[in-house]
C-alpha positions as CSV (number, residue, x, y, z in Angstrom):
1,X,60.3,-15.2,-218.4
2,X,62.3,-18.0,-216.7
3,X,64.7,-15.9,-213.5
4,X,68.2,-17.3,-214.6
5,X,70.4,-18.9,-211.8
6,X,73.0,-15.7,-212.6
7,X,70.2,-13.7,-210.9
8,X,69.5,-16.0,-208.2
9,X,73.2,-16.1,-207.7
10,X,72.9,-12.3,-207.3
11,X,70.0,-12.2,-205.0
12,X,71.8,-14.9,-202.4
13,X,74.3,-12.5,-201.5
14,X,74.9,-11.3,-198.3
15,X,74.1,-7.0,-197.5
16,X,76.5,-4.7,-196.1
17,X,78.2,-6.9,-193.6
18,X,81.0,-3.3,-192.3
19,X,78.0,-1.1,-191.6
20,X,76.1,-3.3,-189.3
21,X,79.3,-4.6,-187.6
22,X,80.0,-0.6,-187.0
23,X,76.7,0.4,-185.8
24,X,76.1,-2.8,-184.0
25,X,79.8,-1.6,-182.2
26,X,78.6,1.9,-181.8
27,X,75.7,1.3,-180.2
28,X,77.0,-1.4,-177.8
29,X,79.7,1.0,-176.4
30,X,77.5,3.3,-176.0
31,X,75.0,0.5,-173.7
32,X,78.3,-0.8,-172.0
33,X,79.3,2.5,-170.7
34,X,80.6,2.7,-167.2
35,X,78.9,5.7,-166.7
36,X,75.2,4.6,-167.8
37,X,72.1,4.9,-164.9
38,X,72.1,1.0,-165.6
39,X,75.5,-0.2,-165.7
40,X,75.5,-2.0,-162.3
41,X,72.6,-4.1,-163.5
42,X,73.5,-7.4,-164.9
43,X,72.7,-7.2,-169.0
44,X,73.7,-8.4,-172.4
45,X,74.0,-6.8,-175.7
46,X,73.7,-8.8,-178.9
47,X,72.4,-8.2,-182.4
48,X,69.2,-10.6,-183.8
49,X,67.3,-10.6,-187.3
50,X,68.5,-10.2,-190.5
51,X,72.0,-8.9,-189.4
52,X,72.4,-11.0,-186.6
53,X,71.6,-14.3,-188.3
54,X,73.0,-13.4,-191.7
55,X,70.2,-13.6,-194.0
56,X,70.6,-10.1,-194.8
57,X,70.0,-8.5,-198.0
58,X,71.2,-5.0,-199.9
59,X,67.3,-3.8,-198.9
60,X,67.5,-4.4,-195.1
61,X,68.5,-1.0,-193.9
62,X,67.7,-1.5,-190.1
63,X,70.2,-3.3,-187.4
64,X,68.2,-5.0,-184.9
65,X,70.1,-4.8,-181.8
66,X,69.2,-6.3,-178.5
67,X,69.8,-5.3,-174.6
68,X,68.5,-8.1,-172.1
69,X,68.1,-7.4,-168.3
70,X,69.6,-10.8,-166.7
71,X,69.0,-10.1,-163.6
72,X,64.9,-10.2,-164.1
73,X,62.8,-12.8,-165.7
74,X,59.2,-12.9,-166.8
75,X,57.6,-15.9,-167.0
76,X,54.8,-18.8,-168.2
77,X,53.6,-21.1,-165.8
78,X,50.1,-22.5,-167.5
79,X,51.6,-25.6,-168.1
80,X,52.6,-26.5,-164.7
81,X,50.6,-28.8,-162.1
82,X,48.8,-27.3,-159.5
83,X,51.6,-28.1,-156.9
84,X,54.4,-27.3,-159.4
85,X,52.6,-23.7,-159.4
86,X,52.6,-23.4,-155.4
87,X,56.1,-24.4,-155.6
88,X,57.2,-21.8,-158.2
89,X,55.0,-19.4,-156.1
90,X,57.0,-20.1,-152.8
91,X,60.3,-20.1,-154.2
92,X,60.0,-16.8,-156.1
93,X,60.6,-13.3,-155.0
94,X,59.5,-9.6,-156.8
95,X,62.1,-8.0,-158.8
96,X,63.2,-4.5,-157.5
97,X,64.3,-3.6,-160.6
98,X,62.2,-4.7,-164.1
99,X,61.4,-3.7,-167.5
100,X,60.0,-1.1,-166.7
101,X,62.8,1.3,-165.0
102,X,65.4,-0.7,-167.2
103,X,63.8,0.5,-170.3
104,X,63.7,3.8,-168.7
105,X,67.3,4.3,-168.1
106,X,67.8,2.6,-171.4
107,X,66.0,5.3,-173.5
108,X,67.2,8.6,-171.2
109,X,70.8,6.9,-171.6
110,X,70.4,6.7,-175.4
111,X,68.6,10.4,-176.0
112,X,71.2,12.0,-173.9
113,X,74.1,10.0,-176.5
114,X,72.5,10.4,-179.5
115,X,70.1,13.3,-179.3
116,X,67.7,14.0,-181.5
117,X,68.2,10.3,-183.6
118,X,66.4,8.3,-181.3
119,X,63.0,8.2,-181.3
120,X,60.7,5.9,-179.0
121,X,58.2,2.8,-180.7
122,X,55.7,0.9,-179.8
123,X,58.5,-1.9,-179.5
124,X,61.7,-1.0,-179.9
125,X,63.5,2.5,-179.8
126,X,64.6,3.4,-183.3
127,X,68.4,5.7,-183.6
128,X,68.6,7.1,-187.2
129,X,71.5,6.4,-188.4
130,X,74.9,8.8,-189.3
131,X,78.0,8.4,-191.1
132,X,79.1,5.1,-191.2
133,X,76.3,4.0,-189.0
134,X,73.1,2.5,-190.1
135,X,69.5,3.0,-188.7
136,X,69.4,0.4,-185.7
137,X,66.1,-0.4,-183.6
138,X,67.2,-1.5,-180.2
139,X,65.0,-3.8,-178.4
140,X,64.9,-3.2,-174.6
141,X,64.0,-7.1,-173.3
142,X,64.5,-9.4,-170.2
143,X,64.9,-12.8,-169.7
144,X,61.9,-15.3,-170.1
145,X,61.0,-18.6,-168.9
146,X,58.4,-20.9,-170.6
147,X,58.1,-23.7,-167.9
148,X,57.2,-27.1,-169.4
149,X,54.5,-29.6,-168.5
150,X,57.6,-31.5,-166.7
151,X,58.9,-28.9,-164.4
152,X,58.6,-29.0,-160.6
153,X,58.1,-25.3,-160.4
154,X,61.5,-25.2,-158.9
155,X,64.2,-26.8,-161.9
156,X,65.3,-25.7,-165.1
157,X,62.7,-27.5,-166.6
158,X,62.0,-24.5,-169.2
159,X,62.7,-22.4,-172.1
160,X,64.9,-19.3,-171.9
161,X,63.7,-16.4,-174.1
162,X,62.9,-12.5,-173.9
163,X,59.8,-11.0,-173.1
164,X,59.2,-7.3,-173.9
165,X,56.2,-5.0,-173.8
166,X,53.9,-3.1,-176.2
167,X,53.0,0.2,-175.1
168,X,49.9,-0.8,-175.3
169,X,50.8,-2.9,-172.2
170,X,50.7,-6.2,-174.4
171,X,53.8,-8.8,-173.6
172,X,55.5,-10.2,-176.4
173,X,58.1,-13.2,-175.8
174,X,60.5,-14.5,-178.5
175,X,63.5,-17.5,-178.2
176,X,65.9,-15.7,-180.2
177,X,69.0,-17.5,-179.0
178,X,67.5,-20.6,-180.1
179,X,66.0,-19.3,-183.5
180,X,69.6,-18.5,-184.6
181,X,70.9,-21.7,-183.1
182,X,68.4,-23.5,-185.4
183,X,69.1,-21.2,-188.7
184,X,73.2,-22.0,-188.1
185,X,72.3,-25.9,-188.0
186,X,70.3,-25.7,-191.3
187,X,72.6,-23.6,-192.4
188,X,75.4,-26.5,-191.7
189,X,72.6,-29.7,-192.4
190,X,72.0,-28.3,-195.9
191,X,75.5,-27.9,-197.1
192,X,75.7,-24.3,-196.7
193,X,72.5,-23.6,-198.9
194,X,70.0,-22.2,-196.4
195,X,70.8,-18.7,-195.6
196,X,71.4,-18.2,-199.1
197,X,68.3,-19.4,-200.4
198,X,66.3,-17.3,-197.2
199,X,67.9,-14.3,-198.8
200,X,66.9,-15.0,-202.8
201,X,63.6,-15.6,-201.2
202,X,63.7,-11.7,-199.0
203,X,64.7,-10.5,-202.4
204,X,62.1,-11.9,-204.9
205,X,59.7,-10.7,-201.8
206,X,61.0,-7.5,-202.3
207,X,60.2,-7.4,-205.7
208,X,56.6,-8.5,-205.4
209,X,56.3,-5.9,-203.2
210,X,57.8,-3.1,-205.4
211,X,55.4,-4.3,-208.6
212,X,52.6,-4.4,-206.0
213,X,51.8,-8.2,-205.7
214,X,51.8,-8.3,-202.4
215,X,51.9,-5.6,-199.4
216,X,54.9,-4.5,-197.8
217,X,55.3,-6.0,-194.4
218,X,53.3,-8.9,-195.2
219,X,56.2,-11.2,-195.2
220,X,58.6,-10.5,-192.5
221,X,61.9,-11.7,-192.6
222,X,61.4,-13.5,-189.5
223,X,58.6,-15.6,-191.1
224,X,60.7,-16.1,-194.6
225,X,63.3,-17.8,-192.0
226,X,61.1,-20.2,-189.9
227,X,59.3,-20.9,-193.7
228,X,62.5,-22.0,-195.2
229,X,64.1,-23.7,-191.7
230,X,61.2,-26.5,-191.6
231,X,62.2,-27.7,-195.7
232,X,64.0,-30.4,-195.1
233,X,67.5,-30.4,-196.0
234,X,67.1,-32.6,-199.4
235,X,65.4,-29.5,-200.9
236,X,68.5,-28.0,-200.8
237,X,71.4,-28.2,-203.0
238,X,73.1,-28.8,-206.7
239,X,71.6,-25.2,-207.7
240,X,69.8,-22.1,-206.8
241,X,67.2,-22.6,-209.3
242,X,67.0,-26.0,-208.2
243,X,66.6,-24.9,-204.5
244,X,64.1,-23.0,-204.8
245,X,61.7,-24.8,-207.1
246,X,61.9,-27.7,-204.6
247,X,61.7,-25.6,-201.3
248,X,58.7,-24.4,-202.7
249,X,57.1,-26.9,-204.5
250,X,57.5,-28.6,-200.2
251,X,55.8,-25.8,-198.9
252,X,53.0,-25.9,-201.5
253,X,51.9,-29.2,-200.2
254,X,53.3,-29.1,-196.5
255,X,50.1,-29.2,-193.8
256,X,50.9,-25.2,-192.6
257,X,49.1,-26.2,-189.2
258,X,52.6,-28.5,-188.2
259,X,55.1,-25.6,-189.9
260,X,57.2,-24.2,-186.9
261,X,59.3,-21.1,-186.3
262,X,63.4,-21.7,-186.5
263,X,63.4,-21.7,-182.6
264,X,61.1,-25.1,-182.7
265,X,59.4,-24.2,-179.6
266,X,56.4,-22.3,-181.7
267,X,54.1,-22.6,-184.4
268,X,54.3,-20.3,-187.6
269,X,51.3,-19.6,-189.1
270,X,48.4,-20.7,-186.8
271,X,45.5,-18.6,-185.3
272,X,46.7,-16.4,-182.4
């Protein structure tokens, strides 16, 4: 049976947009509070994922809020000459205060505000949500620098991210700043069709997963963006129906090796 465009029309609406602005609020007073362990430190509070890009759906319960230390930065030199290294070596100095002590203050801050609804992940620290406010993850972070292959080791030859840690000691690094960036300029390249069609996509995900075609988690919303960002813009447009047969009949036969997440500084889908 065919899925009429009446029901795509459906699926390519936006989720609660006054509950995450709330809890988003909520939980950023809270961070900015003058009287916080970390308020002296320099920081920024800003929402990412579904919410903070606007691909989100009726489903997406969670509000993925972010708190970066600024006044660290973790970084990636492996591209750099051997004299661009020494350079960067001699012209940087230890933090005194890192992720470490910042997430720290971050998750004592947070338990002695909300109590009981905040429990600690392997990631990020999860506060149930109450009343008007939804369930929100916030991801404790600081600033990251990718240097490229062209850097002297002492420019701004680089790309600005986040890097966070695992428990497990693992570091994970992410560009969100340029991932929605690149989602708002598709948005605006393909006429205004992209986040729409991300979110009939989250939605017909959903459904696979809730008649057991495909496992929950295996398509993160994340992924579903950076998927849709690299079809080019002529696959969008005239229809939803349209849209999406031609979105995916590109992806079908794209080489998945050269697909690239919406920040366009890594690959999607390779090994590793």
């Amino acid at each position: 049976m065919p899925i009429s465009e009446s029901q795509l029309d459906t699926w390519s609406h936006q989720g609660s947009v006054p509950g995450s602005a709330a809890t988003c609020e909520a939980i950023r007073n809270v961070l900015y509070a003058c009287d916080s362990p970390f308020y002296s430190k320099l920081f920024t509070v800003f929402l990412q994922g579904s919410y903070g890009n606007d691909t989100n759906v009726y489903r997406d319960s969670d509000v993925d809020v972010v708190i970066r230390l600024d006044g660290t930065y973790y970084y990636d030199t492996t591209s750099l000459t051997e004299g661009a290294k020494a350079s960067f070596a001699k012209s940087t100095t230890a933090a005194t205060y890192g992720y470490d002590e910042f997430k720290a203050d971050v998750l004592s801050w947070l338990q002695k505000k909300f109590g009981g609804a905040v429990v600690p992940g392997t990631k990020a620290i999860y506060i149930k949500g109450e009343g008007r406010r939804r369930d929100a993850d916030v991801l404790v972070c600081a600033k990251y620098r990718r240097y490229r292959s062209d850097s002297n080791g002492n420019d701004e030859n680089y790309d600005e991210g986040i890097a966070f840690f695992h428990t497990n000691g693992t570091r994970i690094y992410n560009f969100p700043t340029q991932h929605s960036d690149n989602c708002t300029t598709k948005h605006q390249g393909s006429s205004s069709w992209f986040k729409p069609t991300v979110r009939i996509y989250k939605n017909i995900r959903n459904r696979m997963v809730d008649e057991n075609v495909i496992q929950q988690g295996i398509a993160p919303s994340y992924f579903v963006e950076g998927m849709l960002w690299n079809a080019p813009n002529s696959t969008y447009g005239t229809s939803y129906g349209n849209t999406f047969v031609a979105t995916l009949n590109w992806l079908k036969v794209a080489d998945k090796a050269k697909l690239v997440c919406a920040n366009d500084l890594v690959y999607l889908v390779r090994d590793n």
